[in-house]
LUMPA-403118 format. One record per residue (C-alpha): x, y, z; residue in one letter. Coordinates in Angstrom, 3 decimals, always signed. Layout:
<pts>
X, Y, Z, A
...
</pts>
This chain:
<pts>
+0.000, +0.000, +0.000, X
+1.362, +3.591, -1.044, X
+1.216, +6.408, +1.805, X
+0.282, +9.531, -0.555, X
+0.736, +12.708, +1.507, X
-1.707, +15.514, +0.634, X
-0.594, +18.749, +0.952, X
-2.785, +22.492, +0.276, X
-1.910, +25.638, +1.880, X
-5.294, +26.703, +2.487, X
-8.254, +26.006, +4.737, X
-11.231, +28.081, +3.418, X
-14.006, +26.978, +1.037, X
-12.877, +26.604, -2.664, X
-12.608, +24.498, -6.118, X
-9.168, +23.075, -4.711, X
-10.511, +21.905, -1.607, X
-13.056, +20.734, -3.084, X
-10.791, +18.344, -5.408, X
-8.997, +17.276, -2.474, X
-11.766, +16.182, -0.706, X
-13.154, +14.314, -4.080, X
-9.636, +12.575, -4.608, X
-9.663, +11.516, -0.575, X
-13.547, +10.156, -0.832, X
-13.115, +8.138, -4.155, X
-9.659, +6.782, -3.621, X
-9.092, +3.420, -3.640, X
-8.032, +2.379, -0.106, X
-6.932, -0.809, -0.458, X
-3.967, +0.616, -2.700, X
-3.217, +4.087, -1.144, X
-3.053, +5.224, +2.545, X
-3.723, +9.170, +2.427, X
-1.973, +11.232, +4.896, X
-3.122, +14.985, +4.742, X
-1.559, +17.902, +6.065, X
-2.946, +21.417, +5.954, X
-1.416, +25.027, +6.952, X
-3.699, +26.409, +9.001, X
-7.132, +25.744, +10.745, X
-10.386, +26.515, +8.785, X
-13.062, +25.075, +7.113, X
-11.131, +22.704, +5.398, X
-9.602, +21.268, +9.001, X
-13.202, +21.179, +9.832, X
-14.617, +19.074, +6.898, X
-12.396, +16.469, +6.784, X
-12.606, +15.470, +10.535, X
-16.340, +15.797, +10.265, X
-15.878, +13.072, +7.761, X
-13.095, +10.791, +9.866, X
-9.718, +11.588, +8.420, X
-6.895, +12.387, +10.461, X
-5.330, +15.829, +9.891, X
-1.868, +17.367, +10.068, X
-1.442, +21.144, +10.985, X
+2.129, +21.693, +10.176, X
+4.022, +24.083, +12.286, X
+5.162, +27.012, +10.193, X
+6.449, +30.295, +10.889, X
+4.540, +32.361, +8.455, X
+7.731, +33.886, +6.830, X
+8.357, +34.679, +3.425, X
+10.508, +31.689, +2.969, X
+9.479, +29.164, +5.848, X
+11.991, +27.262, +6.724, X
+10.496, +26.137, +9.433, X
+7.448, +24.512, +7.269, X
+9.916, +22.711, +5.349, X
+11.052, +20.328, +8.682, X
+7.993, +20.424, +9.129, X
+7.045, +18.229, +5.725, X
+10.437, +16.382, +6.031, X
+9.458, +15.074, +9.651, X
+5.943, +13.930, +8.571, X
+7.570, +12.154, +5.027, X
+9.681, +10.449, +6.962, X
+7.842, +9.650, +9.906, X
+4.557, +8.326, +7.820, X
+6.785, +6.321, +5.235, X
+5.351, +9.226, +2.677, X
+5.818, +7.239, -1.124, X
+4.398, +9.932, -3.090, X
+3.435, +13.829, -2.365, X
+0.414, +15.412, -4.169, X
+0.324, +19.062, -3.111, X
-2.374, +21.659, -4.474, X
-1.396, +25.049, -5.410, X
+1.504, +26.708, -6.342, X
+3.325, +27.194, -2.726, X
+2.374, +24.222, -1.478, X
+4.030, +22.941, -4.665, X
+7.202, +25.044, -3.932, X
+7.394, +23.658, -0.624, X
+6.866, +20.363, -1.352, X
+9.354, +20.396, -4.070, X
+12.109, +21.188, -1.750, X
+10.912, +18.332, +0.505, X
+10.769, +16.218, -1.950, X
+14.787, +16.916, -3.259, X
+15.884, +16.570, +0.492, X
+13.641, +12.825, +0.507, X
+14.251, +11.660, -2.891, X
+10.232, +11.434, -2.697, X
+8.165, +11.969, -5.726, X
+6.055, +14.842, -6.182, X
+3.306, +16.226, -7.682, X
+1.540, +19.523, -7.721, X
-2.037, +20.072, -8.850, X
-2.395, +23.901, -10.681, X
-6.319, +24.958, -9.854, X
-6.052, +28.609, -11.631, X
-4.121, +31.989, -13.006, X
-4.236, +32.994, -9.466, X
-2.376, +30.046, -7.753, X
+1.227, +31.603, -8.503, X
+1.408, +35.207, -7.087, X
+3.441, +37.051, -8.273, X
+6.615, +38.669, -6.694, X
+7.320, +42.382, -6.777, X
+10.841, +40.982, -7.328, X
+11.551, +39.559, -10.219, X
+14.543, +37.286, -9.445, X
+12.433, +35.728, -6.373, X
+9.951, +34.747, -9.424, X
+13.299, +33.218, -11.233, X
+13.908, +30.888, -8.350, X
+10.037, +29.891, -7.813, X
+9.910, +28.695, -10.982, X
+13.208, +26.844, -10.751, X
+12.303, +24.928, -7.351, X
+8.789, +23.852, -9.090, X
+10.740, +22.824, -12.655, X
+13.147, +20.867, -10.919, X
+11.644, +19.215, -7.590, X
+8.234, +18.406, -8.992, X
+8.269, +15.385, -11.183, X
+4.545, +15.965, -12.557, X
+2.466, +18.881, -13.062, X
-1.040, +18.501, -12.902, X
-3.185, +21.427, -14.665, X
-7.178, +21.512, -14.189, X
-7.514, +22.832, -17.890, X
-5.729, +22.997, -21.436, X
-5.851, +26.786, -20.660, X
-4.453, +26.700, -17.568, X
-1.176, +24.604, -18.709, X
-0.713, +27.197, -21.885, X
-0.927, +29.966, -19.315, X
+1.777, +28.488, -16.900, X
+4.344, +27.302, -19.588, X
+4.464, +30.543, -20.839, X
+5.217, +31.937, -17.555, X
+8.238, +29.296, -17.785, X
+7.033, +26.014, -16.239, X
+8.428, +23.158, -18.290, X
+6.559, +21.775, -20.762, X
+7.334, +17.849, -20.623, X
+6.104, +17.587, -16.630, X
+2.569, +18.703, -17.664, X
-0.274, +16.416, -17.882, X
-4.121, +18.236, -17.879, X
-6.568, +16.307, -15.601, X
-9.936, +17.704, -15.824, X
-12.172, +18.060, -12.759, X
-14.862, +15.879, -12.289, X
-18.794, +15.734, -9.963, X
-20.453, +12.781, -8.523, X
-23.268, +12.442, -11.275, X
-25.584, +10.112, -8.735, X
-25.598, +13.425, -6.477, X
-25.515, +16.613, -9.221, X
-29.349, +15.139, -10.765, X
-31.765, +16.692, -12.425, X
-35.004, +17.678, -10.185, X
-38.246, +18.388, -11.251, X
-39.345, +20.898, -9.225, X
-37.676, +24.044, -7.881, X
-38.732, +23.037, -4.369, X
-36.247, +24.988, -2.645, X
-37.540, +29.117, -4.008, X
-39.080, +29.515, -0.574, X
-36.176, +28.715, +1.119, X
-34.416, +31.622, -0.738, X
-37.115, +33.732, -0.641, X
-38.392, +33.645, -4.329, X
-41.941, +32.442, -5.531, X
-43.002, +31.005, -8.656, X
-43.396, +34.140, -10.547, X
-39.583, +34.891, -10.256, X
-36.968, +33.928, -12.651, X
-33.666, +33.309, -10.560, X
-30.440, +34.160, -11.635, X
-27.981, +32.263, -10.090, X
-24.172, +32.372, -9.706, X
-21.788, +30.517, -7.207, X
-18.597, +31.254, -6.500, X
-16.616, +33.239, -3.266, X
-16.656, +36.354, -3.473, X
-13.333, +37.573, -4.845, X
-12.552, +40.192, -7.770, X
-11.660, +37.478, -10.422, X
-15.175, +35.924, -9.734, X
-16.680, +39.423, -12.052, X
-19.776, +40.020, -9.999, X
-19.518, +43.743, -10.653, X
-20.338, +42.597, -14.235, X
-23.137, +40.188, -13.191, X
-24.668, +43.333, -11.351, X
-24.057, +45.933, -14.189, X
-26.146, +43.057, -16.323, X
-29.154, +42.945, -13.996, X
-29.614, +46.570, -14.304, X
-30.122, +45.714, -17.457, X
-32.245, +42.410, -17.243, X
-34.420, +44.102, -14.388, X
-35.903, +47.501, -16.395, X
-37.056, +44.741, -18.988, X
-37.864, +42.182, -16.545, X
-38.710, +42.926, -12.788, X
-39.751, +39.451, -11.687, X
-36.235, +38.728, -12.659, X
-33.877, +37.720, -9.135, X
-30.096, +37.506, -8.991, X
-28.804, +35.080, -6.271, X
-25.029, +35.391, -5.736, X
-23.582, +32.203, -3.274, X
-20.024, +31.791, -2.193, X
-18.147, +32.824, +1.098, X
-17.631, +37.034, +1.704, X
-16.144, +39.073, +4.350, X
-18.737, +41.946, +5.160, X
-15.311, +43.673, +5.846, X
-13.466, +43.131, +2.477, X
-12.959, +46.419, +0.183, X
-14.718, +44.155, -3.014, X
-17.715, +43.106, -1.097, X
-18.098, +46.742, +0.121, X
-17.697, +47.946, -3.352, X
-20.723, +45.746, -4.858, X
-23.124, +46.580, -2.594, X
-22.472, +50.163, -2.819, X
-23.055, +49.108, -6.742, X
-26.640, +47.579, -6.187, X
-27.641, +50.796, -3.635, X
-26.440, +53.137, -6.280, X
-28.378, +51.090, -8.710, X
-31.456, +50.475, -6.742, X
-31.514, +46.984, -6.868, X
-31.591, +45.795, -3.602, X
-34.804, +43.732, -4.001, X
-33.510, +42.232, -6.813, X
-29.611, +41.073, -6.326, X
-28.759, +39.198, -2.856, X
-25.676, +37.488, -1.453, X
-26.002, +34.311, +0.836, X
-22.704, +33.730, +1.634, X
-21.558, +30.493, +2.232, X
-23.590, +27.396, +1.571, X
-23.057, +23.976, +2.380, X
-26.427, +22.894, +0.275, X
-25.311, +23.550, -2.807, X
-27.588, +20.705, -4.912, X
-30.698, +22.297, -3.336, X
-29.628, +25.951, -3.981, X
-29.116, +24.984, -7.792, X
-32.251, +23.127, -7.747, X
-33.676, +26.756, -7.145, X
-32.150, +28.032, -9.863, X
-33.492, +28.953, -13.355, X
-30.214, +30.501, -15.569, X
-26.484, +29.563, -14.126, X
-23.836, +32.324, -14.950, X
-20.712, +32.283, -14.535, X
-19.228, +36.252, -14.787, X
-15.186, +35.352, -13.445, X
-12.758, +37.047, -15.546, X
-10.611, +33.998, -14.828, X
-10.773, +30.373, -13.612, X
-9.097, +27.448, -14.347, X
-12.217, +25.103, -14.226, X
-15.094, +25.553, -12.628, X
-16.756, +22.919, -10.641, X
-20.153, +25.197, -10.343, X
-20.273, +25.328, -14.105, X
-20.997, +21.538, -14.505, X
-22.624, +21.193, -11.347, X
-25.114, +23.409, -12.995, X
-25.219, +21.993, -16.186, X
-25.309, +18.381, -14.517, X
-29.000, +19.464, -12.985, X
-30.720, +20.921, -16.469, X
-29.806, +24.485, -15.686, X
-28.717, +25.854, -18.896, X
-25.341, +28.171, -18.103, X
-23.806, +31.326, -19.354, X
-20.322, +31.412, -18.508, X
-17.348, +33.974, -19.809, X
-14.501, +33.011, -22.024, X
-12.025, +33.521, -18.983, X
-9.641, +30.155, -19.823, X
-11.576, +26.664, -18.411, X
-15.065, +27.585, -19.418, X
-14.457, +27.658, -23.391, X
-13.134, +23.620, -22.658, X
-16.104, +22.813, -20.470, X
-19.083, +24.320, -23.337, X
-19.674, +24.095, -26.552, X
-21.114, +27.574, -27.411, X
-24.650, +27.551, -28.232, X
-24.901, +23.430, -28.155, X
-24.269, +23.178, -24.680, X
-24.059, +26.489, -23.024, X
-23.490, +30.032, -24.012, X
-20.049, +31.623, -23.732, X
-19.545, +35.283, -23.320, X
-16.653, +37.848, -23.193, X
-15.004, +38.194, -19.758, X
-15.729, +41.751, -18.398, X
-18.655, +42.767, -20.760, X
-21.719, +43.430, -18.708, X
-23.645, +44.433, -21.951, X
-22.929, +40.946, -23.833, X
-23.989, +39.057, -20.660, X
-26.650, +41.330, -20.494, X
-27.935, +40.523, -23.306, X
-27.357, +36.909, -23.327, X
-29.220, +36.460, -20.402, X
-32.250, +38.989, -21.890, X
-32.022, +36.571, -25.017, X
-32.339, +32.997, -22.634, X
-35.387, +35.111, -21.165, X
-37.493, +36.235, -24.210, X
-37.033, +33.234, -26.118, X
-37.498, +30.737, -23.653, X
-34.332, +28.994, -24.366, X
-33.518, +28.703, -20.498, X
-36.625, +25.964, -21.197, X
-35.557, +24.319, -24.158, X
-35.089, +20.653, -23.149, X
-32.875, +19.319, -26.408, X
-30.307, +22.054, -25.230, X
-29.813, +21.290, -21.276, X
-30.176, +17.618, -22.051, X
-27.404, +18.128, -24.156, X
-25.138, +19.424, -21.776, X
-25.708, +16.829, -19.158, X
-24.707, +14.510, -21.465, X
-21.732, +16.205, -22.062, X
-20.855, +16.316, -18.496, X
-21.281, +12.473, -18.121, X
-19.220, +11.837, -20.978, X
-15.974, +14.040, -19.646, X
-16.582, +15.642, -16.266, X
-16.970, +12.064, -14.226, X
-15.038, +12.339, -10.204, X
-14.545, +8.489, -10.761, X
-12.387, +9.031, -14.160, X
-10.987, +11.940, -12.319, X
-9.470, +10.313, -9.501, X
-8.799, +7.302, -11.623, X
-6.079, +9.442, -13.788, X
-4.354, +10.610, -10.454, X
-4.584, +6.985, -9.370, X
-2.630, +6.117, -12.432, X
-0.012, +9.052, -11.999, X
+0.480, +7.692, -8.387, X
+1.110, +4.052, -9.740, X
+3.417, +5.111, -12.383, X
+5.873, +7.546, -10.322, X
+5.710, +5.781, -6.679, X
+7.006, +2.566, -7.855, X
</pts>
């Protein structure tokens, strides 16, 4: 049996995590024993013990270069009899890399989005990133076709990267035939709802989602916008949409939830899925939504455009044009397409055919096989 050591530098909510909890739950256990250390407490601690694994919280000293975190990894590769070391992210890659030089252990780092590597304001610190990553990590795993054009440009190397697309758990992400859960978001039948999931960051585009509802909403004032994903009522990007939707007057119309753990029932709720990011790797709420029959607009911001086939199985938009998603939306509206059946059966079956968690987890199975032995 192979010890795989998971490693992610972050404990919030997000498309990551949520891999990393898909890869733990559909791994095959009589092959691979999966050892999983995390940074920092958080909701990610949380989950996972809720669900019975047994979690590492490294000791680290928060410092630009943590040396500290470093023993930290070599103790627990040594001490768990670590054969292989899948981290997620870019620093957890970096870290791992040098942990995996000093252990002659095999690594490999799962790339989630454009974000994952930030920048340095010094260049030369960027220089030796790259350097660690190109030469400790043995494999490169990118979530998109996008997303590995995006990072060998930047300089990663070209013959360590292999694209594994995300996947869902089709028996769970199922169609339902009624929107039973409006009430529990407030709506009524006579509403359409908007719907778009995703934290609340600046590269998620809701200030373009909101400019479009002005739009949708003088034509259309049943019309709701439901925005779901974690906030801080104290970030500056938060403050600066609702100040948007006051200035706007659309408070009745656009509302944030926050965080939800229910995800399958808010979608059930839902009547259009849009995606307004103006960059993302994947996204795992993209064919969640089109798993259920909710037909999805999404913007051509990198994992999208590999994910739908424009006008067969979605509709793809430019990134930061609230007019064109405006008007996309307007269009699904007046012509009832958000009800044709041929098109949103059509992009479930699309999602069964390349978006399975079982042939997911059964490429990084395969990766684990071929560089642990």
């Amino acid at each position: 049996m192979q010890t795989i050591l998971y490693f992610i530098e972050v404990s919030c909510t997000g498309g990551a995590q949520n891999v990393l909890i898909n890869i733990l739950e559909k791994l095959d256990r009589r092959k691979y024993y999966p050892v999983i250390a995390l940074l920092k407490k958080g909701w990610l601690l949380e989950t996972l013990q809720s669900k019975g694994y047994e979690v590492i919280v490294l000791e680290n000293s928060g410092r630009a270069f943590d040396w500290k975190l470093v023993q930290s990894l070599l103790r627990v590769i040594r001490q768990s009899n670590v054969k292989v070391v899948h981290a997620h992210l870019f620093d957890s890659g970096l870290y791992a890399s040098i942990a995996g030089l000093l252990t002659r252990t095999p690594v490999l780092v799962t790339l989630h989005g454009q974000i994952d590597w930030k920048k340095s304001p010094r260049p030369f610190m960027d220089i030796i990133k790259r350097s660690i990553i190109n030469y400790g990590v043995n494999l490169i795993i990118y979530v998109s076709e996008g997303l590995r054009k995006y990072y060998e440009i930047l300089g990663l190397r070209k013959n360590k990267g292999v694209v594994i697309y995300n996947g869902i758990d089709l028996r769970y992400f199922s169609p339902v035939t009624t929107k039973y859960y409006r009430t529990e978001l407030g709506y009524d039948s006579s509403n359409i709802v908007i719907g778009s999931i995703g934290n609340v960051k600046p590269w998620k585009g809701y200030e373009y989602l909101i400019e479009a509802a002005e739009v949708v909403i003088k034509r259309h004032p049943h019309v709701r916008f439901a925005i779901i994903g974690e906030l801080d009522a104290n970030d500056s990007y938060y403050k600066k949409l609702l100040e948007m939707i006051k200035e706007k007057k659309l408070l009745r119309f656009v509302s944030f939830f926050g965080y939800r753990s229910d995800i399958k029932e808010v979608l059930s709720a839902i009547d259009i899925f849009v995606l307004p990011s103006t960059a993302e790797g994947f996204s795992f709420s993209t064919i969640e939504a089109m798993a259920m029959n909710i037909p999805v607009i999404a913007t051509r911001c990198g994992g999208p455009e590999e994910i739908i086939e424009h006008n067969s199985t979605g509709h793809l938009v430019p990134k930061s044009d609230a007019t064109a998603l405006g008007n996309t939306i307007l269009q699904l509206i007046e012509k009832r397409l958000y009800l044709n059946e041929a098109f949103i059966e059509a992009a479930r079956r699309s999602v069964e055919e390349r978006f399975s968690v079982y042939k997911q987890v059964a490429a990084y199975e395969e990766l684990y096989d071929n560089i642990g032995n």
